[in-house]
C-alpha positions as CSV (number, residue, x, y, z in Angstrom):
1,X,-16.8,14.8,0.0
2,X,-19.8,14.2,-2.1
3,X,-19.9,17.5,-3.5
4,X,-16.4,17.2,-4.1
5,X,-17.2,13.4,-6.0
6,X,-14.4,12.0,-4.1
7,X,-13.6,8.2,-4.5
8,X,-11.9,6.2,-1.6
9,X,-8.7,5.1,-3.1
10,X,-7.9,1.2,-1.9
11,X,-4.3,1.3,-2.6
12,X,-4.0,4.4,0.1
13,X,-6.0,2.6,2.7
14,X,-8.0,5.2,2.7
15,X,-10.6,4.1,6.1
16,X,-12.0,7.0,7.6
17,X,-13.9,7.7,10.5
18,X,-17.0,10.2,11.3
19,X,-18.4,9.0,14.7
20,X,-17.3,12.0,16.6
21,X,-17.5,10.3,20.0
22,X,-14.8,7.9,18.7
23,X,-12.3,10.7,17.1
24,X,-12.6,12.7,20.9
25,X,-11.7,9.4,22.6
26,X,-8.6,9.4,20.2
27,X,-8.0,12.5,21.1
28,X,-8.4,11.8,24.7
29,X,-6.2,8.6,24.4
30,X,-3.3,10.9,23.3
31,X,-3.0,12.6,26.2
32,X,-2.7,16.2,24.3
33,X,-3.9,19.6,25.8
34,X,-3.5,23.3,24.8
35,X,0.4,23.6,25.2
36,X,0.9,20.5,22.6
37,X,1.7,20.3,18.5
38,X,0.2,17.7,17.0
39,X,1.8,15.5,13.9
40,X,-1.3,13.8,12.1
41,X,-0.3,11.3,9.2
42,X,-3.3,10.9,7.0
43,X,-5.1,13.5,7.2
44,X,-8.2,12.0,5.3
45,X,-11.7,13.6,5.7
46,X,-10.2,16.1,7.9
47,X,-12.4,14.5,10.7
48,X,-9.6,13.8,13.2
49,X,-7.7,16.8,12.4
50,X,-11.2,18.9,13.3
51,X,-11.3,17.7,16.7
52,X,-7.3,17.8,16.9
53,X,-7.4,21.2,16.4
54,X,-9.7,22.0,19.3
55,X,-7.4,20.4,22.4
56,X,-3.7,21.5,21.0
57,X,-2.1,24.1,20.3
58,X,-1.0,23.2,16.2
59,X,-1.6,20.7,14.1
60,X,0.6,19.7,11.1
61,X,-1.1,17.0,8.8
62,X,0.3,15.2,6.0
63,X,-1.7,13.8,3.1
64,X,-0.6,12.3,0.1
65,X,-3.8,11.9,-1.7
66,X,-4.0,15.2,-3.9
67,X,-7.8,14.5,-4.2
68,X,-8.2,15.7,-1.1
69,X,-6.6,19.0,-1.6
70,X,-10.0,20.6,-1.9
71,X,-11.9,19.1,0.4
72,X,-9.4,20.0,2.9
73,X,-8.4,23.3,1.5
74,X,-11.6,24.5,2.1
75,X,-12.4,22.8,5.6
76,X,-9.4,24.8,7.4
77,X,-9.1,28.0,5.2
78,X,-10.4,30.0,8.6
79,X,-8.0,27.1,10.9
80,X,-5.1,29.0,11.9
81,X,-3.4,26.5,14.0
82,X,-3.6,24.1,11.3
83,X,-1.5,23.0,8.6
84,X,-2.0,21.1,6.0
85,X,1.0,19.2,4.0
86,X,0.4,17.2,0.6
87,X,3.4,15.2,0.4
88,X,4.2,11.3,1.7
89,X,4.8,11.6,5.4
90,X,7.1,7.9,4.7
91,X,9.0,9.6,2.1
92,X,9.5,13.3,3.5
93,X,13.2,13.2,5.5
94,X,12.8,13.2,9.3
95,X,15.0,16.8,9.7
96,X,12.0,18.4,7.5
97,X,8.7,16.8,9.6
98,X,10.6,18.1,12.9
99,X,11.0,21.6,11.8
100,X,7.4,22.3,11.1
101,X,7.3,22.3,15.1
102,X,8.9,24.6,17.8
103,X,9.9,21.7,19.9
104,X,8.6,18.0,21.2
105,X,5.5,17.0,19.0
106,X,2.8,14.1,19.7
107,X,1.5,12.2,17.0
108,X,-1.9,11.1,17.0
109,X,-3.2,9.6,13.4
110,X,-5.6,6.8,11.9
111,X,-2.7,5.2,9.5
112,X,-3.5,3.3,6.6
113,X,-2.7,-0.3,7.9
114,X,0.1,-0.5,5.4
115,X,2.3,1.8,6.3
116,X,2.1,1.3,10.1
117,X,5.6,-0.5,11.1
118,X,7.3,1.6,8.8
119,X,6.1,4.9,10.0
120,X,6.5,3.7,13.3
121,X,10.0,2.9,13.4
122,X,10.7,6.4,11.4
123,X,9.7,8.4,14.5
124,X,10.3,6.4,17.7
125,X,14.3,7.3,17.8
126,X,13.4,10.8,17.5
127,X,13.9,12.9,20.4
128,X,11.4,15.5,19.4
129,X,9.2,13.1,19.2
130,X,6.9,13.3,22.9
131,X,4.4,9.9,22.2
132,X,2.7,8.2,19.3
133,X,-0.7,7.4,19.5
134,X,-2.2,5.3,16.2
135,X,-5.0,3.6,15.0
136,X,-3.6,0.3,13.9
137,X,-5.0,-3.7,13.2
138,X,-5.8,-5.5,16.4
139,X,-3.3,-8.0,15.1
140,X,-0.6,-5.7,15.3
141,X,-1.8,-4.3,17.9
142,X,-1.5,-7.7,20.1
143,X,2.0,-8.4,18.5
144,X,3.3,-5.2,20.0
145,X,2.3,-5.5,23.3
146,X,2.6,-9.0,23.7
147,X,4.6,-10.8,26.5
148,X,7.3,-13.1,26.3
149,X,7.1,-16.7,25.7
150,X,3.7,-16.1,23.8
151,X,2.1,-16.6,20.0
152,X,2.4,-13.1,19.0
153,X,5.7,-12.3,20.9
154,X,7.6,-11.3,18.3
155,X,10.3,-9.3,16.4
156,X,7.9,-6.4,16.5
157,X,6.9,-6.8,20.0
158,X,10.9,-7.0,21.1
159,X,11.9,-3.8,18.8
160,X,8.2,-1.4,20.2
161,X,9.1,-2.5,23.6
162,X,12.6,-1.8,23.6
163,X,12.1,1.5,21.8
164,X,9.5,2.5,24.1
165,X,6.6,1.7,26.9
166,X,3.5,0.5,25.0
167,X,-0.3,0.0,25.4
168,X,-3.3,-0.7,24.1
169,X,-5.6,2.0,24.6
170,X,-9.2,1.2,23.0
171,X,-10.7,-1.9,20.6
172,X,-12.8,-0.2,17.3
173,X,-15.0,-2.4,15.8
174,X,-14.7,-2.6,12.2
175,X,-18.5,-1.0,11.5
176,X,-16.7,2.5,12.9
177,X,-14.7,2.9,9.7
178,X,-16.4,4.0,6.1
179,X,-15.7,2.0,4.3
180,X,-15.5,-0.6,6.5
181,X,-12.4,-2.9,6.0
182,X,-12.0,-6.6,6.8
183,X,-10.5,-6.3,10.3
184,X,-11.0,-4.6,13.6
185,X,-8.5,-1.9,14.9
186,X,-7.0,-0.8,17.8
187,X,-5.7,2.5,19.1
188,X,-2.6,1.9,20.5
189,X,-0.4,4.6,22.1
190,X,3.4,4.4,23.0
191,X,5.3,7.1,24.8
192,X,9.5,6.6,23.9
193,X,12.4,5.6,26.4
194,X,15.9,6.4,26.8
195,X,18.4,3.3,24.8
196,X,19.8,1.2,27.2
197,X,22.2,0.2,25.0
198,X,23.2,0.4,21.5
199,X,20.2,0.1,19.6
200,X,22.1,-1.2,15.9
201,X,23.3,-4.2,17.6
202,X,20.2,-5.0,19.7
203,X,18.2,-4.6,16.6
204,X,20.7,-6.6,15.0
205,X,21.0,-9.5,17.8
206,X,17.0,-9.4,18.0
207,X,16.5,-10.0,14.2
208,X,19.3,-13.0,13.5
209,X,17.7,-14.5,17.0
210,X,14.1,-14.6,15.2
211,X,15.6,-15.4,11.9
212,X,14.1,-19.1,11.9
213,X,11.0,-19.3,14.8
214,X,11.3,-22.9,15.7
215,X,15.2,-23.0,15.9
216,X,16.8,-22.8,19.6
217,X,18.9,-19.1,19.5
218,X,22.2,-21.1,20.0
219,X,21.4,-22.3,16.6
220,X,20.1,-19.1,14.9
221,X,22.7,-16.9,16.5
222,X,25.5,-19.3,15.0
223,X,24.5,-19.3,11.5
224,X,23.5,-15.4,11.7
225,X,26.7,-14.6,12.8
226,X,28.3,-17.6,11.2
227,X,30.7,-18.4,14.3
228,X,31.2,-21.8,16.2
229,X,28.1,-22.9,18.7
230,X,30.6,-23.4,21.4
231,X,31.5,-19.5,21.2
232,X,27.9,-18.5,21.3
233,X,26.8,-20.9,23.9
234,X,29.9,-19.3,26.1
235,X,27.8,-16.0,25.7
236,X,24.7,-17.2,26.2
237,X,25.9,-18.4,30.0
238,X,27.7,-15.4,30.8
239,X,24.3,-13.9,30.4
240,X,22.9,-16.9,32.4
241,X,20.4,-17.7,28.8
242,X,19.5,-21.6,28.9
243,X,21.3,-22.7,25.1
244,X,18.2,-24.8,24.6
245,X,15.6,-21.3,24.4
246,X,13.9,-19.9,21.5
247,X,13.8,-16.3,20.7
248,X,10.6,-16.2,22.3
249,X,11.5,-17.3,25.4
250,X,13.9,-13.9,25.8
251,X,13.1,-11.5,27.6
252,X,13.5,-7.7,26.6
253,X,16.4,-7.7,29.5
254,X,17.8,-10.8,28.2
255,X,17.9,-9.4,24.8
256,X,19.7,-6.0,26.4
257,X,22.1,-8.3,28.4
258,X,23.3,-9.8,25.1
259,X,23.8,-6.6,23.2
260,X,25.5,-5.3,26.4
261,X,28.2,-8.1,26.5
262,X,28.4,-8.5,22.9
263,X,30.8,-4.9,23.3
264,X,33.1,-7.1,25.9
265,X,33.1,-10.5,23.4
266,X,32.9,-8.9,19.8
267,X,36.4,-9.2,18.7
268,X,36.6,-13.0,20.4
269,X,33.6,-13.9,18.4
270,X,35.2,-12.7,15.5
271,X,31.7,-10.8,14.4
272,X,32.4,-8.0,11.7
């Protein structure tokens, strides 16, 4: 990198690591052996992708810093099960990521914080995709495992969980990152689940129930589907919710049990 006179770009959130103890235990956290293909986004220093490429079978890394292109040119040249791809792993269509792989893929990657919920939600509905395992701010790494009826149960913690079965895997202190940002991170890994039920209109119940934080959800469920409280209270019993709870007072199954009635009530409630 120094030869190479590259400058950490702060708009990329470009953090990388070195410690090679650390990148192995991300490895290791991933659960990946020989038989697996590997999705890394951010491919950085190349660091990760090094020791990536010595427990799976392929990687595939995208990287959309150009200034890179050398560095990592150069670093795999003699790699032949990896693969290096300059282009925005956000912006690249799903159909195109998927058919760099023969069939399920795990992603492991150190994502710049920015991207994270984004990226996320991209690949969790994919049924190539095996598990996810990410480097991301404690913070949000504490929102998406949280439990119900807590601080940082929220939208985000509802969506991860319903999507798929989550965990925290390791705490890495800020001082393990060059250069070192403002916060620590966690490496969180999340293997997907089958839909229980139709994911458009959970997302959609889950969202209009969070809407306003301190408002009970008979109240936030009547204005965001603008339709009568006494209508929405009627649902709420038949799924045997309390009218006076807040969105974080729901469980995932109570969330599931209004999606799944909403079917059987939709054209009563008059919701378009």
């Amino acid at each position: 990198m120094e030869l190479n006179n590259f400058k950490f770009n702060k708009k990329l959130g470009q953090n990388f690591i070195f410690d090679n103890n650390l990148l192995c235990a991300i490895a290791k956290d991933s659960g990946i052996n020989k038989d697996d293909e590997v999705l890394e986004i951010g491919a950085g220093a190349g660091t990760l992708t090094n020791v990536l490429k010595d427990v799976c079978k392929k990687v595939v890394s995208y990287e959309i810093d150009n200034n890179l292109k050398d560095i990592l040119t150069q670093k795999f040249k003699d790699t032949k099960n990896v693969e290096i791809i300059f282009k925005d792993a956000l912006k690249t269509d799903l159909k195109e990521i998927e058919n760099n792989f023969d069939g399920q893929f795990h992603i492991v990657a150190n994502l710049p914080y920015y991207i994270t919920t984004p990226l996320i939600f991209k690949f969790i509905q994919s049924k190539k995709v095996a598990s996810i395992t990410i480097m991301v701010q404690k913070e949000v790494a504490n929102r998406m495992v949280a439990n119900v009826s807590t601080s940082d149960y929220g939208i985000l913690s509802v969506m991860l969980q319903f999507y798929g079965d989550v965990k925290i895997c390791r705490i890495v202190k800020r001082q393990m990152f060059t250069p070192m940002p403002n916060v620590d991170s966690a490496v969180v890994n999340i293997v997907p689940k089958p839909n229980v039920c139709d994911a458009q209109i959970f997302s959609d119940i889950v969202h209009k129930s969070f809407a306003m934080r301190r408002k009970t959800i008979l109240n936030n469920l009547s204005s965001g589907f603008d339709v009568d409280k006494v209508v929405i209270s009627n649902w709420l019993t038949l799924c045997n919710i309390p009218v006076s709870a807040r969105a974080e007072n729901l469980s995932i199954e109570d969330f599931v049990k209004l999606t799944k009635t909403f079917d059987t009530i939709s054209s009563y409630l008059s919701i378009k």
